[in-house]
C-alpha positions in Angstrom: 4.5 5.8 -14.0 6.2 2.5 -15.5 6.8 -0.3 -13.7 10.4 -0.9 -12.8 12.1 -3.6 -16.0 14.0 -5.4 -13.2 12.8 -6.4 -9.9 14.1 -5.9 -6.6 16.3 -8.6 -5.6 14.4 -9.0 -2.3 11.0 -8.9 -3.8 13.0 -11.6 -6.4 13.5 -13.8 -4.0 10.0 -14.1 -2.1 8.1 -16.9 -3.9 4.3 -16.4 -5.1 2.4 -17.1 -2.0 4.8 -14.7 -0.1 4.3 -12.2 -2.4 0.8 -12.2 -1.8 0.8 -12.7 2.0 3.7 -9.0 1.7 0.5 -7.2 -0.2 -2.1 -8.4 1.8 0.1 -7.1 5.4 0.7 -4.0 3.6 -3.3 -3.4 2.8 -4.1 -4.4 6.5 -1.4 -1.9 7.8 -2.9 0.9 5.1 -6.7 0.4 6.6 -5.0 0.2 10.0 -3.5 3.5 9.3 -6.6 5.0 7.7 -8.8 3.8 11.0 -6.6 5.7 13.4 -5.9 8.6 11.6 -9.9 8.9 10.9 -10.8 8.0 14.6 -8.2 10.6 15.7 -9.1 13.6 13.6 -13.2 12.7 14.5 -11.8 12.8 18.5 -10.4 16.2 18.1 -13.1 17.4 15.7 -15.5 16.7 18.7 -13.2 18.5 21.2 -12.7 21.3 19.7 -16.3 21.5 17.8 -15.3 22.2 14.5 -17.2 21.3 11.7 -16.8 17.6 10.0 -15.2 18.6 7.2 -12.4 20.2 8.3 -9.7 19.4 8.3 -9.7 17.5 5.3 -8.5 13.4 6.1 -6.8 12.8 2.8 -3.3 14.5 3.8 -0.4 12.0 2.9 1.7 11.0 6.1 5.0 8.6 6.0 3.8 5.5 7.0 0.8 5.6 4.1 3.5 6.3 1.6 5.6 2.9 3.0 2.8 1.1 2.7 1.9 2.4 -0.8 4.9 2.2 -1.7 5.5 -1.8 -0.9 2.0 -2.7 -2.5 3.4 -0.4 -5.5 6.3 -3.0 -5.6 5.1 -6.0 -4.8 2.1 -5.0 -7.3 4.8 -4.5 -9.8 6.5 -8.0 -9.0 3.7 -9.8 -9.4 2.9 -8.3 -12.8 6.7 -8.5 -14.0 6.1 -12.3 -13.2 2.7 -12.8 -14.5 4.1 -11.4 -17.8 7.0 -13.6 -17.7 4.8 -16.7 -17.1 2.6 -15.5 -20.0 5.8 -15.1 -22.3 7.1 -19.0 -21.1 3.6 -20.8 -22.5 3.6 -18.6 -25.5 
């Protein structure tokens, strides 16, 4: 997949360090996400003695979409400006 040619006008507006500060939430929120959901299926694993590998841990849910989603976008921010920064000293 492409990155977007145009930004979002909200992910525009945000300057450098927020940008960063934006991917480094969403990250935290991600392993935050991934601890739970681990924790939670190893809790019912244990309760209802199945075997550790099932069921399988990797199954998408919402909230790990959002928060790939915003570091997909914020990723892509920071590139658009990294390229535009390249193209201003060149």
């Amino acid at each position: 997949m492409l990155p977007p040619l145009t930004s979002s006008p909200d992910l525009a507006q945000l300057s450098d360090t927020e940008v960063v500060e934006r991917i480094e939430s969403a990250l935290r929120t991600l392993e935050s996400i991934e601890a739970r959901k681990t924790s939670a299926w190893e809790s019912f694993r244990r309760f209802c003695g199945l075997s550790p590998r099932w069921p399988p841990t990797s199954e998408p849910t919402a909230r790990i979409q959002l928060a790939l989603g915003e570091i997909r976008d914020l990723t892509y921010e920071l590139e658009r400006r990294v390229a535009r920064d390249k193209g201003q000293r060149a």
